[in-house]
ROSEKE-757011 format. One record per atom (N, C-alpha, C, O): atom name; x, y, z. Coordinates in Angstrom, 3 decimals, decimal comma. Atoms other than C-alpha are relative to their C-alpha. Layout:
ROSEKE-757011
rec finu->CA; xx->X; yy->Y; zz->Z
...
This chain:
ROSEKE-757011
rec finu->N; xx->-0,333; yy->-0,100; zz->1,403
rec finu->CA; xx->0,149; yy->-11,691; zz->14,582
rec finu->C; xx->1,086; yy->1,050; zz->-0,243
rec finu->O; xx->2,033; yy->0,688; zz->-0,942
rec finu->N; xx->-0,998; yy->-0,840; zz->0,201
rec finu->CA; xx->2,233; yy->-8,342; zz->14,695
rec finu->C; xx->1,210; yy->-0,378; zz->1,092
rec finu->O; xx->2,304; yy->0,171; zz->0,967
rec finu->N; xx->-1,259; yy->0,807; zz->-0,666
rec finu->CA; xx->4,533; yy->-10,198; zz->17,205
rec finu->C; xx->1,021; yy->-0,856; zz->-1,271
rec finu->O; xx->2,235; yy->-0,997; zz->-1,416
rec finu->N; xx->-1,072; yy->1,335; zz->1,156
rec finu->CA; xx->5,555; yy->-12,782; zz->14,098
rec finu->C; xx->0,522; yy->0,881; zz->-0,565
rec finu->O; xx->1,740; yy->1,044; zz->-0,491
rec finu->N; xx->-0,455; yy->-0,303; zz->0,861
rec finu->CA; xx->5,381; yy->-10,456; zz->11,648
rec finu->C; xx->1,532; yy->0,721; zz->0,177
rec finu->O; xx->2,475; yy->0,504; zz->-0,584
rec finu->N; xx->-1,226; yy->-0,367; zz->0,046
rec finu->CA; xx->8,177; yy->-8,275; zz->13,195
rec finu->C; xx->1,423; yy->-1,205; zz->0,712
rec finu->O; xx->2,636; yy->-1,062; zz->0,564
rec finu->N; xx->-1,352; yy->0,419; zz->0,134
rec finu->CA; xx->10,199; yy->-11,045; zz->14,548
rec finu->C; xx->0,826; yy->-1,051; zz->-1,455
rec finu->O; xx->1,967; yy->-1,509; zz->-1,518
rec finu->N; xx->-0,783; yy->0,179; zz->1,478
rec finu->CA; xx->10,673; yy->-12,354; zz->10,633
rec finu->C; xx->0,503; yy->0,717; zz->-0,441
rec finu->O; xx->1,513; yy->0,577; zz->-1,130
rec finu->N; xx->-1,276; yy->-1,369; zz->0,812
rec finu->CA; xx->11,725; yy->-8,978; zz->9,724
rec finu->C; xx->1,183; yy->-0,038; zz->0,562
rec finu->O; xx->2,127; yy->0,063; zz->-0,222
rec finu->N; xx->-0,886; yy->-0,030; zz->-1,003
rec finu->CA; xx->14,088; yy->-9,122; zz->12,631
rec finu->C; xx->1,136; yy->-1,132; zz->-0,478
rec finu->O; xx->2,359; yy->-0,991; zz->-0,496
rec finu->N; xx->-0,933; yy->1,061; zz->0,176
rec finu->CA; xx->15,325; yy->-12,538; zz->11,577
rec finu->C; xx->0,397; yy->-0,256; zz->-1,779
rec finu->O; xx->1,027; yy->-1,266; zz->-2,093
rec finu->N; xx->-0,127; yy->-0,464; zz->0,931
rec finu->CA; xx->15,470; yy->-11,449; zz->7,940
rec finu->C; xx->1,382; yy->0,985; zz->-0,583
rec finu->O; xx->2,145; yy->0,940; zz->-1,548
rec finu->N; xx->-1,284; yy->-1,211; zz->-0,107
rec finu->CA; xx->17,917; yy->-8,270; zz->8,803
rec finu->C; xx->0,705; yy->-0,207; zz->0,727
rec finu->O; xx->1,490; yy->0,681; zz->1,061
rec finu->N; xx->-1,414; yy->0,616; zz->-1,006
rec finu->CA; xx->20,078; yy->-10,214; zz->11,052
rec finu->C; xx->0,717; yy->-0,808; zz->-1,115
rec finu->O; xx->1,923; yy->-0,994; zz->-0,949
rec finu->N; xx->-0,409; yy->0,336; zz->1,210
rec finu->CA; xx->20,497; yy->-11,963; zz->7,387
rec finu->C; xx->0,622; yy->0,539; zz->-0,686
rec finu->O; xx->1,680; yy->0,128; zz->-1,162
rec finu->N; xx->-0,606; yy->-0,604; zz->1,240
rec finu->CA; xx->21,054; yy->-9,477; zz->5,199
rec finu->C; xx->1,215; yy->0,910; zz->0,582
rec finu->O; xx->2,120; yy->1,314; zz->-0,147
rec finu->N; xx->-1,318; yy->-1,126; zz->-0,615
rec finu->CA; xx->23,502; yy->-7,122; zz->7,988
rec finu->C; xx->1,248; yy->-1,228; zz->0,280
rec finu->O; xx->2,432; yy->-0,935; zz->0,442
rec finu->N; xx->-0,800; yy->0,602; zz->0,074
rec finu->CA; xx->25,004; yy->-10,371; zz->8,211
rec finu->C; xx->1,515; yy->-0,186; zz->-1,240
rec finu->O; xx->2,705; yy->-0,464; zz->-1,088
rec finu->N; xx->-0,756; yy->-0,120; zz->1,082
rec finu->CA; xx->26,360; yy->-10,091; zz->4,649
rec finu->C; xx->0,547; yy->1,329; zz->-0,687
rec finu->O; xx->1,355; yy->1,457; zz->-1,607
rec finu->N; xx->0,416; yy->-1,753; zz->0,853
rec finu->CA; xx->25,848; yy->-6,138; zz->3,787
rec finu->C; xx->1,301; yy->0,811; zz->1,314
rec finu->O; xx->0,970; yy->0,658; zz->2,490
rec finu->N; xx->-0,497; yy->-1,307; zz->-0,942
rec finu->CA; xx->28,285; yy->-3,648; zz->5,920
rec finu->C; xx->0,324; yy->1,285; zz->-1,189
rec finu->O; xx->0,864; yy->0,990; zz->-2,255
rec finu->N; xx->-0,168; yy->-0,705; zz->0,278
rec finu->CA; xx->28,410; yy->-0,322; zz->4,751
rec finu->C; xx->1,859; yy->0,702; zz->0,038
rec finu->O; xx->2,282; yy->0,530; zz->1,181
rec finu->N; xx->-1,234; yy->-0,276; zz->0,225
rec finu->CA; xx->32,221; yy->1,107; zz->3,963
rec finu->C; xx->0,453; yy->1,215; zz->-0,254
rec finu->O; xx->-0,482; yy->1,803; zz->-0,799
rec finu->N; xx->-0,138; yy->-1,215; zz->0,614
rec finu->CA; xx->34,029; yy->4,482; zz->3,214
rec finu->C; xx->-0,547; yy->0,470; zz->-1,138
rec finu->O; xx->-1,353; yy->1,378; zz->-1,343
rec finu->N; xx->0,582; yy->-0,096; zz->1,073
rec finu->CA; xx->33,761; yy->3,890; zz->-0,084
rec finu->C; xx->-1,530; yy->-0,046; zz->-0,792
rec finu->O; xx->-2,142; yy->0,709; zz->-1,547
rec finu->N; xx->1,795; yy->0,035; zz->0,051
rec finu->CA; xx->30,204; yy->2,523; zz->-0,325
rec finu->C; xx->-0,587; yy->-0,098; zz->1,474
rec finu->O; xx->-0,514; yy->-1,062; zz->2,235
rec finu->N; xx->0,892; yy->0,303; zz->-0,858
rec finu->CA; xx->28,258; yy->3,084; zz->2,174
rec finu->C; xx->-1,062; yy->-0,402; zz->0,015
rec finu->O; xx->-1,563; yy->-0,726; zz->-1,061
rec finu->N; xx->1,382; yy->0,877; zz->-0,151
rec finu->CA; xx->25,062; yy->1,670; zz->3,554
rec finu->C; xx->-0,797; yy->1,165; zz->0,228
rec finu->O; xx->-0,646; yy->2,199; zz->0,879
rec finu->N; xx->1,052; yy->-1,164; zz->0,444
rec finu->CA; xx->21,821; yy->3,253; zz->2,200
rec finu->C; xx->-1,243; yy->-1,050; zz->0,855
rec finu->O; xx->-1,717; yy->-2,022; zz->0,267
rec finu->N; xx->0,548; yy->0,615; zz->-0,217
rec finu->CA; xx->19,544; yy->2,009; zz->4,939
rec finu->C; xx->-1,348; yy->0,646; zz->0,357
rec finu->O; xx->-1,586; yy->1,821; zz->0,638
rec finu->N; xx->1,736; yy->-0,703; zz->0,169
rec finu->CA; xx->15,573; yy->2,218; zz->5,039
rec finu->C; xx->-0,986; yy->-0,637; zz->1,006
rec finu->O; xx->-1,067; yy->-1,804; zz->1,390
rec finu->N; xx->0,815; yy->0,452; zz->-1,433
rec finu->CA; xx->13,171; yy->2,031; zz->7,741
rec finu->C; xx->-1,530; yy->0,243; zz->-0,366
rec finu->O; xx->-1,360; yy->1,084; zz->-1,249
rec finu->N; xx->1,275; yy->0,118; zz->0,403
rec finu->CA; xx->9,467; yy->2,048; zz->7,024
rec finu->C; xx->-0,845; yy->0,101; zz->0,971
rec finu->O; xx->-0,625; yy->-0,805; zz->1,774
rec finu->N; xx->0,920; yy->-0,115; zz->-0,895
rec finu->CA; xx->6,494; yy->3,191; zz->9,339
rec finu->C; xx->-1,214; yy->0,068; zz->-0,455
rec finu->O; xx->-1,546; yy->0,283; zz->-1,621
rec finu->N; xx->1,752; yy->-0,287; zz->0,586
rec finu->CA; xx->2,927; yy->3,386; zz->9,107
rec finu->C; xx->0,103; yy->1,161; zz->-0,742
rec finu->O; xx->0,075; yy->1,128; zz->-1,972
rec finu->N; xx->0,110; yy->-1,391; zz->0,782
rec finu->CA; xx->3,067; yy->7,216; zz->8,372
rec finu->C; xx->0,892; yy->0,436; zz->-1,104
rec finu->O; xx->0,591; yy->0,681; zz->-2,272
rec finu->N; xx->-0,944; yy->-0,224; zz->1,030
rec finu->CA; xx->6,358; yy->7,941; zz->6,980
rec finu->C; xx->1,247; yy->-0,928; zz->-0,392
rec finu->O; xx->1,484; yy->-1,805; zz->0,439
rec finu->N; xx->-1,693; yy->0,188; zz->0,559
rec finu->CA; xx->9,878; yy->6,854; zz->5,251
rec finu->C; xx->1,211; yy->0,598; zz->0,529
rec finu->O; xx->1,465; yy->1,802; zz->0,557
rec finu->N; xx->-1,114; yy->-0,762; zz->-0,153
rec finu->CA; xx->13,116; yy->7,011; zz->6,458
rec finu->C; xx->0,878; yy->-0,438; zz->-0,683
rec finu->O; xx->0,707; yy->-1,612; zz->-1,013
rec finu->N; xx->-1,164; yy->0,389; zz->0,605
rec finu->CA; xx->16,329; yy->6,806; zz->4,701
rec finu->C; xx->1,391; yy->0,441; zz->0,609
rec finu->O; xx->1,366; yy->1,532; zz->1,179
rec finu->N; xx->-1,371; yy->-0,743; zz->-0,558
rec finu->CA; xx->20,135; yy->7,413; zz->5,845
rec finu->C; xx->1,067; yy->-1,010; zz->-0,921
rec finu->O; xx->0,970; yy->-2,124; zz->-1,435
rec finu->N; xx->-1,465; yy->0,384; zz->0,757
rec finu->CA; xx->23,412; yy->6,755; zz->4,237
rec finu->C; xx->1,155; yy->-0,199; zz->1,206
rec finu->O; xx->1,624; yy->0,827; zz->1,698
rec finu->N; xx->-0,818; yy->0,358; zz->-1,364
rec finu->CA; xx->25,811; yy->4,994; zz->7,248
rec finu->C; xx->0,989; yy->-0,480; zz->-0,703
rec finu->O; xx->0,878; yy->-1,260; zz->-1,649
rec finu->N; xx->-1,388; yy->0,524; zz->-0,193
rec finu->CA; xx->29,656; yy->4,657; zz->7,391
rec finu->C; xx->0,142; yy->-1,259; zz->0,907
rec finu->O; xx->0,209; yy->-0,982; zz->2,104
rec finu->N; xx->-0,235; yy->0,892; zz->-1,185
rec finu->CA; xx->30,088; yy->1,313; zz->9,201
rec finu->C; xx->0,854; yy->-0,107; zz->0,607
rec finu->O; xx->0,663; yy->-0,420; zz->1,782
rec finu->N; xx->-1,355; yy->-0,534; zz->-0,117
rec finu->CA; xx->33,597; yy->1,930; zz->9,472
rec finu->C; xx->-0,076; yy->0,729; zz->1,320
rec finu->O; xx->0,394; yy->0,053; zz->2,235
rec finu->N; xx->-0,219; yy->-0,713; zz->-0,869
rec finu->CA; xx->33,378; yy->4,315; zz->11,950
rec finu->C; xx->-1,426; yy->0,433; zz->0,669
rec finu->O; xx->-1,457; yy->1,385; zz->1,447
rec finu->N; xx->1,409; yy->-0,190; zz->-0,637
rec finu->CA; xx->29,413; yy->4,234; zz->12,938
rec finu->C; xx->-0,432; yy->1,411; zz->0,050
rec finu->O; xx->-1,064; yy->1,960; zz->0,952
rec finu->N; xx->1,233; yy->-1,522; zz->-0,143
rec finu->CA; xx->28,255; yy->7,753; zz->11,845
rec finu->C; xx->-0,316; yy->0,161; zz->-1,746
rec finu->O; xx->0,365; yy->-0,011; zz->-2,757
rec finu->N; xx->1,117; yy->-0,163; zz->1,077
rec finu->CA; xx->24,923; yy->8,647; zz->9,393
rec finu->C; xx->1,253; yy->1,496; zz->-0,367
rec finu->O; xx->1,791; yy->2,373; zz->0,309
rec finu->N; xx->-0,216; yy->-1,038; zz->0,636
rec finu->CA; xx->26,382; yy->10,685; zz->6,672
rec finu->C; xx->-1,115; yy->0,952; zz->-0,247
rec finu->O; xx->-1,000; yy->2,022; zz->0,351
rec finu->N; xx->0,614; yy->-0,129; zz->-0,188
rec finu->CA; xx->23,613; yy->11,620; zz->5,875
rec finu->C; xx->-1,822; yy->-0,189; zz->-0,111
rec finu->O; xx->-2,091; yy->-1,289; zz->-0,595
rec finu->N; xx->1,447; yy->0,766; zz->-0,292
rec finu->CA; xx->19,224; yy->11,410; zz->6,365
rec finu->C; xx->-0,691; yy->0,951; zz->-0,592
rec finu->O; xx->-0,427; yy->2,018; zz->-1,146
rec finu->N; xx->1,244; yy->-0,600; zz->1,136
rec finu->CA; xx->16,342; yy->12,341; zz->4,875
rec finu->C; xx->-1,556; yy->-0,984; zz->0,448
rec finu->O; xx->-1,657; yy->-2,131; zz->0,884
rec finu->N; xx->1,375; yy->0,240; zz->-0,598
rec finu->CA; xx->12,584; yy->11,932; zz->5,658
rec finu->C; xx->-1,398; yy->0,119; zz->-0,409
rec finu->O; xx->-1,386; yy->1,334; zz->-0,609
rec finu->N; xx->1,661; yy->-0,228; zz->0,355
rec finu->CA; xx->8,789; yy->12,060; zz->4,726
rec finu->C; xx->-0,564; yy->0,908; zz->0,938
rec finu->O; xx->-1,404; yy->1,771; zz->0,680
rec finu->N; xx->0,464; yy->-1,086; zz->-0,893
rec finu->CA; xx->8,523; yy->13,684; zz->8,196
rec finu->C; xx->0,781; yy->1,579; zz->0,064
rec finu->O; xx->0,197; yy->2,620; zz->0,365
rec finu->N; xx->-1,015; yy->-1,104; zz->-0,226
rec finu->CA; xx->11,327; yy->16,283; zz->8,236
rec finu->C; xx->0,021; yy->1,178; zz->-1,040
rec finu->O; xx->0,029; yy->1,170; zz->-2,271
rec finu->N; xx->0,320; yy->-1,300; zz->0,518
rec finu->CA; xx->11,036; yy->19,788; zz->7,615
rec finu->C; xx->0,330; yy->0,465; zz->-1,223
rec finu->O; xx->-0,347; yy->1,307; zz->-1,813
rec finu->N; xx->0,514; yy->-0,768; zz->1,339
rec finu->CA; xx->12,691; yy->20,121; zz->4,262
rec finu->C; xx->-0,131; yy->-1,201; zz->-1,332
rec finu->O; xx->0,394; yy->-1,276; zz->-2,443
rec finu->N; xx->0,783; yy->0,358; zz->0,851
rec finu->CA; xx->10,817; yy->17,723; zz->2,822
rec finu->C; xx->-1,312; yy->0,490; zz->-0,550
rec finu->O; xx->-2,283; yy->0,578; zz->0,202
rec finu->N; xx->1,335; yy->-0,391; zz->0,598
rec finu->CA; xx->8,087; yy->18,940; zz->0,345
rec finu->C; xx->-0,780; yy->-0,738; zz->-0,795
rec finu->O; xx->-1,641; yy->0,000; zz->-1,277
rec finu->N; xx->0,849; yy->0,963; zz->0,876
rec finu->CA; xx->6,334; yy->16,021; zz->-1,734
rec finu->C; xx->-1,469; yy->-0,183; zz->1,126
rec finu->O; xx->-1,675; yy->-0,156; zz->2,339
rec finu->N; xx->1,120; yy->0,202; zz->-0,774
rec finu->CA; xx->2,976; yy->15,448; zz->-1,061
rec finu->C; xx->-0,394; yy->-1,340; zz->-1,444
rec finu->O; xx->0,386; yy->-1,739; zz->-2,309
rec finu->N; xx->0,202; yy->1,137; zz->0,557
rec finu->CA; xx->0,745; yy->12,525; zz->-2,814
rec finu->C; xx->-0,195; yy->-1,167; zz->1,415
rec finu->O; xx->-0,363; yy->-1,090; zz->2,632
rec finu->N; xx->0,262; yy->1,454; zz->-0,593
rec finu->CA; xx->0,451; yy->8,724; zz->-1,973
rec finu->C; xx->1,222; yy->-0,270; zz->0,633
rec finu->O; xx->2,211; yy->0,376; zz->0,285
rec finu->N; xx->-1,246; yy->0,576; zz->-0,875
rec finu->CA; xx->3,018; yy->6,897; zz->0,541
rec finu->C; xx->0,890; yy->-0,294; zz->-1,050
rec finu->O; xx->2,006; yy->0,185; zz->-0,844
rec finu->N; xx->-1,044; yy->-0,102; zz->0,642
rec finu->CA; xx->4,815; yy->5,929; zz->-2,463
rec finu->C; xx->0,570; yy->0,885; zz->-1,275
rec finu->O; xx->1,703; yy->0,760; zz->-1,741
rec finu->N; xx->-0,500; yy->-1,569; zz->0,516
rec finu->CA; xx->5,229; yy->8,981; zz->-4,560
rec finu->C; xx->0,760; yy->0,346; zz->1,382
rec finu->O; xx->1,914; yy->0,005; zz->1,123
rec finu->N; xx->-0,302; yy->-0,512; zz->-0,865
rec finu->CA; xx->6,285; yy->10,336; zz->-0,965
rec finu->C; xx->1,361; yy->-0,756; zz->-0,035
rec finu->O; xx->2,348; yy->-0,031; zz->-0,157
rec finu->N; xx->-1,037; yy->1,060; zz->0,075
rec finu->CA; xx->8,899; yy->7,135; zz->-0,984
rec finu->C; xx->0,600; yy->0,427; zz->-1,053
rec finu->O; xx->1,711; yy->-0,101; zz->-1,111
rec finu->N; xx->-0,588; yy->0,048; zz->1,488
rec finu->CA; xx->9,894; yy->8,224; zz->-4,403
rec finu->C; xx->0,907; yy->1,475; zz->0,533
rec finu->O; xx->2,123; yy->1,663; zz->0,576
rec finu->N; xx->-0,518; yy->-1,553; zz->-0,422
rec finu->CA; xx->10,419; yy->11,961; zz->-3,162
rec finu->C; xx->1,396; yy->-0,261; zz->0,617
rec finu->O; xx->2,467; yy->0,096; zz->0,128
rec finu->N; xx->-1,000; yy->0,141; zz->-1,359
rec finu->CA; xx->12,610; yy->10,809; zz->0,084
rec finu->C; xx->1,604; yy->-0,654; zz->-0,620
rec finu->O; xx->2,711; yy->-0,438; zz->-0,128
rec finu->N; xx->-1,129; yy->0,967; zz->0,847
rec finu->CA; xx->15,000; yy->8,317; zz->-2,645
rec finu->C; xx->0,602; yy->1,156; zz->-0,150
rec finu->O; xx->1,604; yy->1,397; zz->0,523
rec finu->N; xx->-0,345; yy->-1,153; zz->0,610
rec finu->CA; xx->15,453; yy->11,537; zz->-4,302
rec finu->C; xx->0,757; yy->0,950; zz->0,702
rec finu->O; xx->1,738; yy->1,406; zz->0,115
rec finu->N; xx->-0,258; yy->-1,037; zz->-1,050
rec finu->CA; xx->16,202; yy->13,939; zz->-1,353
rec finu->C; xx->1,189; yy->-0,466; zz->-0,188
rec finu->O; xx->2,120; yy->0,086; zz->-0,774
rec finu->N; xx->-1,057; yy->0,507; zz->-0,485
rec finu->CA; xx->18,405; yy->11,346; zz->-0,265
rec finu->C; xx->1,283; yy->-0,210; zz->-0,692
rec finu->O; xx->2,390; yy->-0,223; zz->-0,154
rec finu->N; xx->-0,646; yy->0,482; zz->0,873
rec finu->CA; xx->20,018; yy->10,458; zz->-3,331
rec finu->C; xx->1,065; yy->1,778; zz->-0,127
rec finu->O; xx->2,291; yy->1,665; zz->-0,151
rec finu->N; xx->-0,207; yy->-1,442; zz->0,495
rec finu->CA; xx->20,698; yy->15,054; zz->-4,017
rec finu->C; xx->0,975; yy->0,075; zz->1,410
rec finu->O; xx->2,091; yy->0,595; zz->1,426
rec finu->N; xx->-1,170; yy->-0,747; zz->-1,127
rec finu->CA; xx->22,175; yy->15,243; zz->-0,306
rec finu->C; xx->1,406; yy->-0,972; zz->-0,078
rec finu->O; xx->2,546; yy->-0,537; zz->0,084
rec finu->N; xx->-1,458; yy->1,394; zz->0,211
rec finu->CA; xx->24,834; yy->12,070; zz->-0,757
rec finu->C; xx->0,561; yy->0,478; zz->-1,177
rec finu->O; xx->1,790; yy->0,552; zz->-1,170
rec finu->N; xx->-0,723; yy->-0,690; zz->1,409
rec finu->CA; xx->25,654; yy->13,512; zz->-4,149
rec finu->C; xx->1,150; yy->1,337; zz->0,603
rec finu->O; xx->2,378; yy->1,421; zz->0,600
rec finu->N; xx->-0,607; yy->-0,845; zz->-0,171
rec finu->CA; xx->26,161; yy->16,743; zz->-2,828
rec finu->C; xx->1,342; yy->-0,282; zz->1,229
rec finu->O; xx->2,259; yy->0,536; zz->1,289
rec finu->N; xx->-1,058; yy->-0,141; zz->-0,754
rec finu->CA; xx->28,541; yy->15,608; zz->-0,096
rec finu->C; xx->1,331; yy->-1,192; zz->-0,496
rec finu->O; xx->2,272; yy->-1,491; zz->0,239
rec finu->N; xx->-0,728; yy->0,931; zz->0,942
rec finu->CA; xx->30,406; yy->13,015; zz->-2,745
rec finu->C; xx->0,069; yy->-0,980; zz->-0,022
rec finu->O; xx->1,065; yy->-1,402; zz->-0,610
rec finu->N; xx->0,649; yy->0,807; zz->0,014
rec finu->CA; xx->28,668; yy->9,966; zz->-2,063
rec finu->C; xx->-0,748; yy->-0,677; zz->-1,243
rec finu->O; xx->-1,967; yy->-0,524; zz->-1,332
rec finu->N; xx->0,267; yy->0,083; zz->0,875
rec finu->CA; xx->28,296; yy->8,516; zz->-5,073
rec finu->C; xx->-0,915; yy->-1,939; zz->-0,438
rec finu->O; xx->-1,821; yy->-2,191; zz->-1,232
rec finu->N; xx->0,438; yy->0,778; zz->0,280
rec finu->CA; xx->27,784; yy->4,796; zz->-4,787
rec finu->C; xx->-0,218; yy->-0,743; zz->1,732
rec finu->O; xx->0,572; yy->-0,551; zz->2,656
rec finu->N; xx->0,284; yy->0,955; zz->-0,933
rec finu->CA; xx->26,118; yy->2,320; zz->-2,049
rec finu->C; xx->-0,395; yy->-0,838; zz->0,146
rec finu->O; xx->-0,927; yy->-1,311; zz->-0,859
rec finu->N; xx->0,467; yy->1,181; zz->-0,161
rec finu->CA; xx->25,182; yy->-0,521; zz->-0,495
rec finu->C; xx->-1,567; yy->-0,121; zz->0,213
rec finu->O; xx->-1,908; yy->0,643; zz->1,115
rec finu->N; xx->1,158; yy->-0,502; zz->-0,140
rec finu->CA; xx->21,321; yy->-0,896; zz->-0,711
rec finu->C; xx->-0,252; yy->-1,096; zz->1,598
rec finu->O; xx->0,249; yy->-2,218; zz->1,659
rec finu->N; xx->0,389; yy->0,940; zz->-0,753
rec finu->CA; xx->19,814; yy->-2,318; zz->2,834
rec finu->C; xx->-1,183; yy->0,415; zz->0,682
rec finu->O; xx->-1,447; yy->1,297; zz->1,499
rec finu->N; xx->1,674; yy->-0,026; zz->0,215
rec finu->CA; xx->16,221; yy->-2,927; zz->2,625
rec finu->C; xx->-0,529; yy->-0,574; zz->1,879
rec finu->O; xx->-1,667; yy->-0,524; zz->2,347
rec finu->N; xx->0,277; yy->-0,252; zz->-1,636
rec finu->CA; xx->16,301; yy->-3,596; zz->6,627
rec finu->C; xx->-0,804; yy->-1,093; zz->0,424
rec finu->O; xx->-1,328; yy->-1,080; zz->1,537
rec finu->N; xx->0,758; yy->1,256; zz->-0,153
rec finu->CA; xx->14,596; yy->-6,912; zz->6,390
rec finu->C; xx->-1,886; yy->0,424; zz->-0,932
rec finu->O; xx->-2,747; yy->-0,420; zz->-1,179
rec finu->N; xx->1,164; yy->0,036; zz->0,856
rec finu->CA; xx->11,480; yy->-5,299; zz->4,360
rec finu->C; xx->0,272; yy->-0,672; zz->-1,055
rec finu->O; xx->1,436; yy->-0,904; zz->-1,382
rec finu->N; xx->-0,146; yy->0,603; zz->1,443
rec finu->CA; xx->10,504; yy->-7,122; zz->0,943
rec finu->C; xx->0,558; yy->1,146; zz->-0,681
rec finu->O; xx->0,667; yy->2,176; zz->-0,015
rec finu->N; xx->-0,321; yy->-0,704; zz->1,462
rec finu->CA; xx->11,733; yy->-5,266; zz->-2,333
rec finu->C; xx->-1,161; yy->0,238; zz->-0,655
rec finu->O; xx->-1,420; yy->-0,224; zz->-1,767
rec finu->N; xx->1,337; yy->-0,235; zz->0,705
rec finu->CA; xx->8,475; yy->-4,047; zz->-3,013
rec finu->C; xx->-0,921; yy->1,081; zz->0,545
rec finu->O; xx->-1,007; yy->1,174; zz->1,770
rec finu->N; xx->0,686; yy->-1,238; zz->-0,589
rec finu->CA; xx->6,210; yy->-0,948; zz->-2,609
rec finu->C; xx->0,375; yy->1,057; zz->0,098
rec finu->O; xx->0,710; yy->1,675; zz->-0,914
rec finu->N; xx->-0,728; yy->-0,929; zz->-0,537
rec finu->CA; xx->7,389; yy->1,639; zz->-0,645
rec finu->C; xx->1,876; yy->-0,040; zz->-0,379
rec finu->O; xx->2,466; yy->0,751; zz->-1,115
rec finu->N; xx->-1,007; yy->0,370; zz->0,152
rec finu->CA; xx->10,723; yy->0,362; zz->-0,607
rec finu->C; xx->0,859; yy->-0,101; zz->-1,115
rec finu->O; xx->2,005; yy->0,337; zz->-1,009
rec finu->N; xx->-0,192; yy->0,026; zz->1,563
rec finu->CA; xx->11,397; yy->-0,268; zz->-4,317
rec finu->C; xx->-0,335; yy->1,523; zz->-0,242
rec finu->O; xx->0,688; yy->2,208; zz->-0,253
rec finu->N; xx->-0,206; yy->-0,926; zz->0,311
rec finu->CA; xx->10,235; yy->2,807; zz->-5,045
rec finu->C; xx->1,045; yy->1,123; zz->0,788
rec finu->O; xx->1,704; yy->1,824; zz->0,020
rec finu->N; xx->-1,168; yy->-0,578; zz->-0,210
rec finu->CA; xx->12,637; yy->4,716; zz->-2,651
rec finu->C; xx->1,440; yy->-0,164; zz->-0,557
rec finu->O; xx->2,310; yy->0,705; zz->-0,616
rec finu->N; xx->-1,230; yy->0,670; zz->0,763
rec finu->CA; xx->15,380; yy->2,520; zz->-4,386
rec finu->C; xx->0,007; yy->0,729; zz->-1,386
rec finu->O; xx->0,999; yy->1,182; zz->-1,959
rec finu->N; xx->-0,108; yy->-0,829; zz->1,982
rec finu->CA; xx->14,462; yy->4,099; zz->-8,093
rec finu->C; xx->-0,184; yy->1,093; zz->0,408
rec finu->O; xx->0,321; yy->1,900; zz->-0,371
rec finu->N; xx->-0,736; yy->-1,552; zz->0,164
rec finu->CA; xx->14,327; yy->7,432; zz->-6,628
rec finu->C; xx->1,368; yy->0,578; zz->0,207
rec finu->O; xx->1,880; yy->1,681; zz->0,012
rec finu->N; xx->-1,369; yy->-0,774; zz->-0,426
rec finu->CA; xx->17,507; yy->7,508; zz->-5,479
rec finu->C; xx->0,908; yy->-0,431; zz->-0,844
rec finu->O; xx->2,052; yy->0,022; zz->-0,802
rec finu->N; xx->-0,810; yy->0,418; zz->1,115
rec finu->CA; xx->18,717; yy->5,384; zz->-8,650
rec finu->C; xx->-0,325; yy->1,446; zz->-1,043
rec finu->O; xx->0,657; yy->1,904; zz->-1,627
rec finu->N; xx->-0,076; yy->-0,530; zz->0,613
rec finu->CA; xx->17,209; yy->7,998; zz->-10,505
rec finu->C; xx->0,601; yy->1,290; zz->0,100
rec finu->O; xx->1,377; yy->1,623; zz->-0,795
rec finu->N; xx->-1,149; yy->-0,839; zz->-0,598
rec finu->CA; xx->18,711; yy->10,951; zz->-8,807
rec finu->C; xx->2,028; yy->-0,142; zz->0,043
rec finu->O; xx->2,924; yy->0,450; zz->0,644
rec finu->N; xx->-1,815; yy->0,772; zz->0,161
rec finu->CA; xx->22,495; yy->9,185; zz->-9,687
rec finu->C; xx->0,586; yy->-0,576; zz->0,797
rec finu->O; xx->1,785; yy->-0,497; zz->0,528
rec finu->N; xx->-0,608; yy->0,576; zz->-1,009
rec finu->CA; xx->23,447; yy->7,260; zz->-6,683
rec finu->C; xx->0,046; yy->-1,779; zz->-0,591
rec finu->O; xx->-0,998; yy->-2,162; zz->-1,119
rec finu->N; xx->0,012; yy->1,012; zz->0,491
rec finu->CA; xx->24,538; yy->3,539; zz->-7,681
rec finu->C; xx->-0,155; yy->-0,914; zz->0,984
rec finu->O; xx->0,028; yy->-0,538; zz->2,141
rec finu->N; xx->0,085; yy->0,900; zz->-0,804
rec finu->CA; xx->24,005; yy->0,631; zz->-6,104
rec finu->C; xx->0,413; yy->-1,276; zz->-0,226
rec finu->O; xx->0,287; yy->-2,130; zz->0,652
């Protein structure tokens, strides 16, 4: 069963990277999802390097709560460090997860923090 499930995600995000590349201008705001925690990063495809990342596990994260309050936190982080380095708008890529949960809510924290999408 966890054999299928990840090779639909797999054949899901061979979909959406099919259409989505990240750019100078916008880059790709991409999200990875684990049992425990959230990850997020902001990637140049252009030239293949994370501007930059942000985490549920990493040290200066401080939210505590449910997995998605925590998801909400990490949008946020992510959304304050891309700001601060003039990152203003991106491409959202949900990595073959649904638009829902965890995921969605990292998306409205980092909409609400000012990053566009």
């Amino acid at each position: 069963m966890a054999g299928k499930k990840m090779s639909r995600r797999e054949r899901i995000k061979k979909g959406i990277r099919k259409r989505l590349t990240g750019s100078e201008t916008r880059p790709r705001l991409s999200v990875y999802r684990s049992n425990k925690g959230i990850y997020a990063q902001i990637i140049n495809d252009v030239t293949g390097t994370t501007i930059v990342s942000a985490s549920s596990l990493s040290k200066d994260f401080t939210g505590k709560g449910t997995k998605i309050e925590q998801s909400l936190a990490v949008g946020k982080l992510v959304a304050e460090k891309a700001l601060a380095v003039g990152v203003k708008e991106v491409v959202f890529d949900r990595n073959g997860y649904l638009y829902h949960g965890r995921i969605k809510s990292l998306a409205e924290g980092a909409r609400e923090a000012g990053l566009v999408f």
